[in-house]
C-alpha positions in Angstrom: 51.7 14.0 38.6 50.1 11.0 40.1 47.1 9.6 37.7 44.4 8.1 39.8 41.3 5.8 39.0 38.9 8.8 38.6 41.0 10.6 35.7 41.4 7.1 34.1 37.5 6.4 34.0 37.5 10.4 32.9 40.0 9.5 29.8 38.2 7.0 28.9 34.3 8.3 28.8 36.1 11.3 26.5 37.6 8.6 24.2 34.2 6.4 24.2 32.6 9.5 23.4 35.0 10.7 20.8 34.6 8.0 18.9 30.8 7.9 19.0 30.1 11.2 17.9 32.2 10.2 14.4 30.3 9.4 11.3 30.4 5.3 10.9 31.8 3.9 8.0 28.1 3.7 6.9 27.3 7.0 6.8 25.8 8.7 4.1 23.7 11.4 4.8 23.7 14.6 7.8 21.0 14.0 10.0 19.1 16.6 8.5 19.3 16.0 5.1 18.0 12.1 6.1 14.6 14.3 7.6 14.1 15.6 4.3 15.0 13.2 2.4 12.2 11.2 4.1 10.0 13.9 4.1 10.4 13.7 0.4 9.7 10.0 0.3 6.2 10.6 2.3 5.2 13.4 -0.3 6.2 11.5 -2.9 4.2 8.4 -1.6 1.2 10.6 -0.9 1.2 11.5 -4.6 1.3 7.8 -5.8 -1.1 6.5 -3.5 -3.3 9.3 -5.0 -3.1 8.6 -8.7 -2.5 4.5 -8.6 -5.2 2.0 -8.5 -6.3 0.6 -5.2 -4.8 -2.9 -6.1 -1.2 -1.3 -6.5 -1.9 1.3 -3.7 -0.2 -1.4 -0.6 2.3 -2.6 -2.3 3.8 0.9 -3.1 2.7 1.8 0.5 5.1 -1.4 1.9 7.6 -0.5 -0.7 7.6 3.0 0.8 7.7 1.5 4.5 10.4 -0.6 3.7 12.5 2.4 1.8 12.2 4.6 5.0 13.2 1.4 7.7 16.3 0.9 5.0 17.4 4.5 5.3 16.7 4.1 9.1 19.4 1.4 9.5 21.7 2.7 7.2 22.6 6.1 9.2 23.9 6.7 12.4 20.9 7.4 14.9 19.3 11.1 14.7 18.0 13.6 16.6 15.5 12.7 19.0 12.7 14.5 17.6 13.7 12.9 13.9 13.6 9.5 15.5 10.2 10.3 17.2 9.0 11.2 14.0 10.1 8.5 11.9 8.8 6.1 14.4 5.5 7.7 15.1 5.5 7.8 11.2 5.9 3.9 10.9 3.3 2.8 14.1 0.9 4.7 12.0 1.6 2.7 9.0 1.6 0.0 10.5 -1.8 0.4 12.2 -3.4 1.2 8.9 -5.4 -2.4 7.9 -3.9 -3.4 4.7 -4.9 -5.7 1.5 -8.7 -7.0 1.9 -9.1 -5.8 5.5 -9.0 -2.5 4.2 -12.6 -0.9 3.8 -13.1 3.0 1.6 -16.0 3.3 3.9 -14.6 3.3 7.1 -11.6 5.7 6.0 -12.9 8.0 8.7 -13.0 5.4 11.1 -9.1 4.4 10.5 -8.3 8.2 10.6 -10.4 9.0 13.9 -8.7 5.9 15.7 -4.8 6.9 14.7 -5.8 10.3 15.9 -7.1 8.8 19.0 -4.1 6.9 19.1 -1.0 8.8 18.5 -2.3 12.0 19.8 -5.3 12.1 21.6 -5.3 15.5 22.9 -5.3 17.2 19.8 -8.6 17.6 19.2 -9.8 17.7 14.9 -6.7 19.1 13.8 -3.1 17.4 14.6 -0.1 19.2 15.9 2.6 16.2 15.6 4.1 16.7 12.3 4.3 12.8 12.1 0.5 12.3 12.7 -0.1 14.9 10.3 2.0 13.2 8.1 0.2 9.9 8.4 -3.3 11.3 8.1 -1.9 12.7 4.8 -1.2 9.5 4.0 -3.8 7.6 5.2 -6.3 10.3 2.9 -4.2 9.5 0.0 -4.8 6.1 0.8 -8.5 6.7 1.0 -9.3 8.8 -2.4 
């Protein structure tokens, strides 16, 4: 049997792929175990941004930001939707206006203008689990 260039280029895409769909030697958690484990994190920060005092309220929120980009780079890429989410998740963070720049008073403000921004069809209530998730957090923020 003769091998031409086509079945060579074919051998190859299937051992390129092969090897991309196994776990890297950093690996250390199934894609959906990573979701929950930063859904966990969010909840978890909600609850602390809740109960601690304004002044401590940003760092724990960058400590949080900085745990879920960590956990980002240490596991192979996820599903799209999971990578939507997490980034969606983070743009809203990062929109939030932190330290002295931050104002109680215009919490509604801040929470109209993500919804604006990251899903502006939605009307008053969400429907992006992400957005939802960074209202949540932006409220917590806000109490």
């Amino acid at each position: 049997m003769r091998i031409g260039p086509i079945s060579v280029v074919i051998a190859g895409l299937a051992i390129l792929l092969s090897v991309s769909l196994m776990p890297s030697p950093g690996f250390s958690a199934p894609a959906a175990t990573l979701r929950q484990h930063v859904d966990q994190l969010i909840s978890g920060l909600d609850q602390t941004l809740s109960s601690a005092p304004m002044m401590e309220r940003f760092k724990v929120l960058s400590q949080a930001e900085t745990e879920i980009k960590k956990l980002r780079a240490s596991n192979p890429r996820q599903s799209e939707d999971d990578e939507i989410y997490f980034d969606t998740y983070l743009a809203m963070l990062a929109e939030i206006p932190r330290d002295s720049r931050f104002k109680k008073a215009r919490c509604p403000e801040y929470s109209n203008r993500l919804l604006a921004d990251f899903e502006p069809t939605a009307g008053a209530e969400p429907q992006n689990p992400a957005v939802e998730a960074g209202l949540k957090t932006l409220s917590a923020l806000c109490n």
